[in-house]
C-alpha positions as CSV (number, residue, x, y, z in Angstrom):
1,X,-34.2,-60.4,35.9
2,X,-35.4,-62.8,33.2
3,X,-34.9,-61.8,29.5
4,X,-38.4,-63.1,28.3
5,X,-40.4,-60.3,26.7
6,X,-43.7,-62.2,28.2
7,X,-42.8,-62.4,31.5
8,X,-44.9,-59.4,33.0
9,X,-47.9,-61.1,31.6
10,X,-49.8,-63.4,34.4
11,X,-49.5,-67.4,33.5
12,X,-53.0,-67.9,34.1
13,X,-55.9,-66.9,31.9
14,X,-58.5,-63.8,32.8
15,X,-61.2,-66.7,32.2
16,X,-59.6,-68.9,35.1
17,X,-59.7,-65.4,37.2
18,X,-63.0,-65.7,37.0
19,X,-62.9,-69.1,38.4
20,X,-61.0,-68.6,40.9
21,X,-63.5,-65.6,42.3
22,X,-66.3,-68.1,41.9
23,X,-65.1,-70.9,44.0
24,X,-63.5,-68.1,46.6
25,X,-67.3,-66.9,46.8
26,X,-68.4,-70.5,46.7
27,X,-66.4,-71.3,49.5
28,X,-67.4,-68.8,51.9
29,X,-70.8,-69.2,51.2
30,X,-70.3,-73.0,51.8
31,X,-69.1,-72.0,55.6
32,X,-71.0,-68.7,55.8
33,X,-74.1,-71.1,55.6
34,X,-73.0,-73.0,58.7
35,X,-72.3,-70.5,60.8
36,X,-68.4,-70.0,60.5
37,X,-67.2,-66.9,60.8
38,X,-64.3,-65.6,58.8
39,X,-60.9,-64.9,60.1
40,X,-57.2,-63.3,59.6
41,X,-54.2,-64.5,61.3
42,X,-50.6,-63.4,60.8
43,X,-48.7,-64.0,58.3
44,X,-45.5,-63.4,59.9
45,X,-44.7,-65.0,63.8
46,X,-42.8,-66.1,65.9
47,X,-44.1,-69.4,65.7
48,X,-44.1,-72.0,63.0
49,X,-45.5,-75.5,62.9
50,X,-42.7,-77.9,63.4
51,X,-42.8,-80.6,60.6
52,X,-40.3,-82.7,59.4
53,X,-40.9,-81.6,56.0
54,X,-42.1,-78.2,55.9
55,X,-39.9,-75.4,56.1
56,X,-41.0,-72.3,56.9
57,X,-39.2,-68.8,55.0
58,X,-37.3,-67.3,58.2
59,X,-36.9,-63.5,58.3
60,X,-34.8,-61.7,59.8
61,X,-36.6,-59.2,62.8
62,X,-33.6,-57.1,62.3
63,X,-35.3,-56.5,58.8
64,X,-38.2,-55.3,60.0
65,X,-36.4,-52.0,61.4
66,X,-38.7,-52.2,64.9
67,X,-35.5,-51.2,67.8
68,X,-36.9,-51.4,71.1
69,X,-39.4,-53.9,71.0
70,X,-38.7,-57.5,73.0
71,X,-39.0,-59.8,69.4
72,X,-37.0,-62.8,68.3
73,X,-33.9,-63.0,66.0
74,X,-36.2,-64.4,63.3
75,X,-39.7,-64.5,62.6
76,X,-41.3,-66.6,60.1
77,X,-44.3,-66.9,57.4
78,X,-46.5,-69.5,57.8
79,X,-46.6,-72.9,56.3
80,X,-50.1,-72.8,58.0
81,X,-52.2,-70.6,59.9
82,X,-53.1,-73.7,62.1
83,X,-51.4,-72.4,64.9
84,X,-53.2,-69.0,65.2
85,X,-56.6,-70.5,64.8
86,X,-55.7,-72.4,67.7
87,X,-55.2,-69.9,69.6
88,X,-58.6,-68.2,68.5
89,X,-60.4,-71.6,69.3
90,X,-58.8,-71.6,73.1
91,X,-60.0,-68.1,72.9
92,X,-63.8,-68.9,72.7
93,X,-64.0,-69.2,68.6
94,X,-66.7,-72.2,68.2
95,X,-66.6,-72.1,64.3
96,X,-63.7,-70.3,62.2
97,X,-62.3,-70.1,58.8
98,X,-59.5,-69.0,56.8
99,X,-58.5,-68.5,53.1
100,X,-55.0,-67.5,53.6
101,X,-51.9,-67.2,51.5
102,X,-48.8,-69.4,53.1
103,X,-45.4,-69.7,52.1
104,X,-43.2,-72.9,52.2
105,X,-39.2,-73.5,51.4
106,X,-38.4,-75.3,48.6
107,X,-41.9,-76.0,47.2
108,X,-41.9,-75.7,43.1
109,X,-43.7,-78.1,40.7
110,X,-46.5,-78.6,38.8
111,X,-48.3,-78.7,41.8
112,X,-46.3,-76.6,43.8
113,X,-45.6,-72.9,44.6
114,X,-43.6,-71.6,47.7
115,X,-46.5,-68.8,48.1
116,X,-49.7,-70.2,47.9
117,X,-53.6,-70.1,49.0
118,X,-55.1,-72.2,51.8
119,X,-58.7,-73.2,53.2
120,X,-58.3,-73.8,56.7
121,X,-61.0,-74.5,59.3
122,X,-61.8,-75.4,62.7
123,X,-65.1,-76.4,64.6
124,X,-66.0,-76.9,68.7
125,X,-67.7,-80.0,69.1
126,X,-66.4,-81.5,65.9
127,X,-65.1,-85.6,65.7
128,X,-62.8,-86.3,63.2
129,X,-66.1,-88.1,61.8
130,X,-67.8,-85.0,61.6
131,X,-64.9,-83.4,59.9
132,X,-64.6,-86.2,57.3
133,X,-68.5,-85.5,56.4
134,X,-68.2,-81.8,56.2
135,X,-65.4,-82.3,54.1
136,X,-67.2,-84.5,51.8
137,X,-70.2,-82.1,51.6
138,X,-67.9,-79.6,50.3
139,X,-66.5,-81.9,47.8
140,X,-69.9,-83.1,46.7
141,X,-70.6,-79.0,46.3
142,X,-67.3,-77.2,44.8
143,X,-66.7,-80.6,42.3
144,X,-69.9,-81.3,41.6
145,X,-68.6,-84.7,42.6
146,X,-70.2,-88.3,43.8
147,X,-70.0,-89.0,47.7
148,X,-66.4,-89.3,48.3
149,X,-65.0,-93.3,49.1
150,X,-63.8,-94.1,52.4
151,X,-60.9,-96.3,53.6
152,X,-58.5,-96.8,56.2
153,X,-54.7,-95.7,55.9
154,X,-54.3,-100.0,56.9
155,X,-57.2,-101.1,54.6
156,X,-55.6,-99.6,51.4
157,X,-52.2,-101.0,51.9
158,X,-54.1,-104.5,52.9
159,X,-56.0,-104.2,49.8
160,X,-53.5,-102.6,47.2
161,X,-50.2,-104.4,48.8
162,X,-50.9,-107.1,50.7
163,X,-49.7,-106.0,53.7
164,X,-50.1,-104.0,56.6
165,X,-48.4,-100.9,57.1
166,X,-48.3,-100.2,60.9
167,X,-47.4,-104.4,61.9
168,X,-46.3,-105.7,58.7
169,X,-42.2,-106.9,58.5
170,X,-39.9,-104.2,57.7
171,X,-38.0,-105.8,55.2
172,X,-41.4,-106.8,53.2
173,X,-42.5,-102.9,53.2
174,X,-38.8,-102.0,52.1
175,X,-38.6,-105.1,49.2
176,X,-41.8,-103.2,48.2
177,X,-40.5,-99.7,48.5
178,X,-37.4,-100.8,46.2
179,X,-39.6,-102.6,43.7
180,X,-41.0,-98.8,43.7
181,X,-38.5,-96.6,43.7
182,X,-35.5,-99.2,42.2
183,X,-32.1,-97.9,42.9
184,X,-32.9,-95.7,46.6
185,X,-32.7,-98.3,48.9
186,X,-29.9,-96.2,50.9
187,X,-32.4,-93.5,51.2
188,X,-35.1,-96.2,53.0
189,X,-32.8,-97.8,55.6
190,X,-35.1,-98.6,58.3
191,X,-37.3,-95.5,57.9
192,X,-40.8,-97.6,58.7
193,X,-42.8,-93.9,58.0
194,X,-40.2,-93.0,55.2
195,X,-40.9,-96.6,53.3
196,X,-44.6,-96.0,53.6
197,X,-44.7,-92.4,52.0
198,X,-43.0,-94.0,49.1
199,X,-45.4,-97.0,48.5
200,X,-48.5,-94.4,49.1
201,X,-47.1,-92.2,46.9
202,X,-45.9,-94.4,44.1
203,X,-48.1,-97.4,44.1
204,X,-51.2,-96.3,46.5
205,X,-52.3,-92.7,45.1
206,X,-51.8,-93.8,41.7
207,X,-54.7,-96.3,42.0
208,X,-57.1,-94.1,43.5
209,X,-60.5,-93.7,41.8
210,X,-60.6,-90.9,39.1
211,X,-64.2,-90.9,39.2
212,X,-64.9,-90.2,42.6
213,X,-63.3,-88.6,45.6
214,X,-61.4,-90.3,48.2
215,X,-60.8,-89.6,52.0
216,X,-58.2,-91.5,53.9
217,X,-58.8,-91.9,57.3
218,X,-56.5,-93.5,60.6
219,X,-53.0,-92.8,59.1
220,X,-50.2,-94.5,61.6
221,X,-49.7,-92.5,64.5
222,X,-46.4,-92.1,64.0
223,X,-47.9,-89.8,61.4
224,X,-50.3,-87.9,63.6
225,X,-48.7,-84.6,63.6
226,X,-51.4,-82.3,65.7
227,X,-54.0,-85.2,65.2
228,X,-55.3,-87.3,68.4
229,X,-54.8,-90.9,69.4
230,X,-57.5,-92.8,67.6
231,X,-59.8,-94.1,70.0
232,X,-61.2,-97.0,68.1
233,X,-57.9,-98.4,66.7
234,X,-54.8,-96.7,69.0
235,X,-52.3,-97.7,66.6
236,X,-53.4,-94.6,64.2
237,X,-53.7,-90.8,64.5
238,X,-57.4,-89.1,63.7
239,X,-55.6,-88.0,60.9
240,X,-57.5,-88.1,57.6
241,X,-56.7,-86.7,54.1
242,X,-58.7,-86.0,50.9
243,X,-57.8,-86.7,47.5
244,X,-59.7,-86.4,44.4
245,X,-58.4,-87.1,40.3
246,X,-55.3,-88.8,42.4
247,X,-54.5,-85.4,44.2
248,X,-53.9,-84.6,47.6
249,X,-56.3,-81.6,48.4
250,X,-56.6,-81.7,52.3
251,X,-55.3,-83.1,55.0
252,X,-57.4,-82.6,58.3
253,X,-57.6,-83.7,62.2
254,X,-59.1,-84.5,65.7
255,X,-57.3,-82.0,66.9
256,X,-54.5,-83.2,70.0
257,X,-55.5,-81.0,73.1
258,X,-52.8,-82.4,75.6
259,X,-50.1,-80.0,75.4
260,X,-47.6,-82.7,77.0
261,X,-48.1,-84.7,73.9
262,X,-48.0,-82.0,71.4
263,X,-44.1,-80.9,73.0
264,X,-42.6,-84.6,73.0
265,X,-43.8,-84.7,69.4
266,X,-42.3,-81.2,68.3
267,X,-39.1,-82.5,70.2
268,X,-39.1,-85.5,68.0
269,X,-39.9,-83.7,65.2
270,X,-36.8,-81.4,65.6
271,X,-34.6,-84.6,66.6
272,X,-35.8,-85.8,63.0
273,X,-34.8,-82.6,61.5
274,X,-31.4,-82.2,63.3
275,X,-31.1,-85.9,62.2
276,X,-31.6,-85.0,58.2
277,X,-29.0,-81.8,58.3
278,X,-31.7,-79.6,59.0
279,X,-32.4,-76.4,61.5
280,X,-34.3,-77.2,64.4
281,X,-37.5,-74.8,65.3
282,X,-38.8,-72.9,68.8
283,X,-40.1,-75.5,70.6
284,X,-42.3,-73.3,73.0
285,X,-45.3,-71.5,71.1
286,X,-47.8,-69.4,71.9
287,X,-49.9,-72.3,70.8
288,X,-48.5,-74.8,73.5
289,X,-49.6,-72.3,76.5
290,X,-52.9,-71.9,75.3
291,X,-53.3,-75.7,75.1
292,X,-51.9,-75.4,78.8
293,X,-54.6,-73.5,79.7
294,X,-57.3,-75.0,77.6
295,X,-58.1,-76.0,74.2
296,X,-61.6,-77.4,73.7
297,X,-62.4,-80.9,71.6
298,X,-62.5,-79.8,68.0
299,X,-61.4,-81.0,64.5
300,X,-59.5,-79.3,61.5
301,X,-59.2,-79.4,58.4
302,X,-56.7,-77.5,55.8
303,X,-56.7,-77.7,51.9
304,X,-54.7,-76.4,49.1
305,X,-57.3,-73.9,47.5
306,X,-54.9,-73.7,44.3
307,X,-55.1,-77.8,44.0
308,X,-58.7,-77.7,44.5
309,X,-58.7,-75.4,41.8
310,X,-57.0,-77.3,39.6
311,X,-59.3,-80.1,39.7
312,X,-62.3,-78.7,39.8
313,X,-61.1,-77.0,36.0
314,X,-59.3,-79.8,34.7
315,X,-55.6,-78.3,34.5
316,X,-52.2,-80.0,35.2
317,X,-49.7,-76.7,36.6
318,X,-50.4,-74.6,39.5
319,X,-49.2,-71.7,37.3
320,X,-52.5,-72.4,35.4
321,X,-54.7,-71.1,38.3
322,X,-52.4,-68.4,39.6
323,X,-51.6,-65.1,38.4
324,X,-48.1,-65.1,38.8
325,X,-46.0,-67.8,40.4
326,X,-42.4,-67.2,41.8
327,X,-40.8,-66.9,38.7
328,X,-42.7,-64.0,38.0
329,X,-43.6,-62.5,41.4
């Protein structure tokens, strides 16, 4: 236990409460008005999205004190609900939303809390267009903000870098990535998707418009995660991501429905993790046999409530729009 005498006391303000309840009721009514309906998934599962870098809090089912029931070793909180709502959406759900606390490993920053609050979303029937313009809309509303810019994952870097990221020369990207990031060219190697999160990062984000949102659209689909081929350019992913003041605040897809694809992509994804001196994850899911029997064309969308927050009041530390981070949890 700490020895600061203030440390009971929340880190955030009873005025930015009140914030926070505002935009929670802002938000629902935003999707309430379109016909969403609200949802709840687990918070503990079996199964975990299997990212590179996320890593989920494991705990143990022995913990849980349930003898006699057929459950895993381990069962974990979620870095996403993504998975769940999946499942609802195979289930018949046409139009479904979440605010939902998640939990990720090693996660603690300024803008970062290993328990925090997310917005997630899906929609039947939605393109990743029709995501990006939802989206906008509820930038325009909860910011107050301009029409968000648009740009390619491949225009930026053309623009901002003189390159392109996806058939531009190795070495060039990692000469760049250096000039960056002087003195971890061991950590680049030839890391094509590593090199590119440092120049986005460090010379990309910072040059984004501080007057105006700004959705990324057609990241590399070595980056695609859950997100579809790209049908008009099938060297990206219908992977898009919103920033706004120079923060990332979402991150959203056309949604993959080939279950095939989704497997050789977890396998890499644990190959990569193995690779770093990390534990691999399940690789079945309860999400992979719904996809086997049938997930419909729709898009997602998931952003960091606490972030969006942040911008839409001005503040610089997480701990500014939350009660109590982990330190005094």
């Amino acid at each position: 236990m700490t020895t600061n005498p203030l440390d009971h006391l929340p880190t955030c303000s009873l005025e930015m409460l009140r914030h926070r309840s505002a935009l929670l009721k802002q938000v629902r009514q935003f999707f309430d008005r379109r016909g969403f309906i609200e949802v709840q998934t687990p918070c503990l599962s079996a199964d975990t999205v299997v990212d590179v870098h996320l890593d989920p809090l494991v705990v143990p089912t022995e913990s849980l004190q349930l003898g006699g029931h057929d459950l895993p070793t381990k069962l974990f909180l979620q870095t996403s609900p993504e998975f769940a709502m999946k499942r609802l959406v195979a289930a018949g759900a046409e139009a479904i939303y979440q605010l939902a606390p998640v939990f990720r490993s090693g996660e603690r920053g300024d803008f970062h809390n290993p328990e925090f609050t997310m917005l997630e979303w899906y929609r039947v029937g939605d393109t990743a267009k029709v995501a990006v313009d939802l989206l906008d809309e509820l930038s325009q509303e909860v910011l107050n903000a301009l029409p968000a810019t648009r740009s390619t994952y491949r225009e930026l870097f053309q623009r901002l870098l003189g390159i392109d990221p996806i058939d531009g020369p190795l070495e060039r990207l990692r000469a760049l990535a250096v000039a960056a990031a002087p003195g971890l060219e061991e950590a680049f190697a030839d890391d094509r998707d590593g090199i590119l999160d440092v120049l986005f990062s460090l010379v990309i984000q910072p040059k984004m418009p501080i007057d105006r949102p700004q959705i990324v659209t057609h990241y590399p689909l070595t980056q695609g995660a859950l997100a579809q081929q790209s049908k008009d350019d099938p060297q990206t992913a219908e992977r898009f991501e919103w920033f706004a003041s120079g923060i990332e605040l979402g991150n959203g897809y056309g949604e993959l429905l080939d279950p095939t694809i989704l497997a050789d992509r977890v396998a890499s994804n644990n190959k990569a993790r193995l690779s770093s001196g990390k534990a691999a994850l399940p690789s079945e899911s309860r999400l992979l046999e719904a996809m086997r029997r049938g997930l419909p064309p729709c898009a997602g969308v998931a952003v960091g409530l606490d972030r969006l927050l942040m911008v839409q009041q001005k503040v610089k530390r997480i701990e500014d729009v939350i009660p109590f981070p982990i330190e005094r949890a």
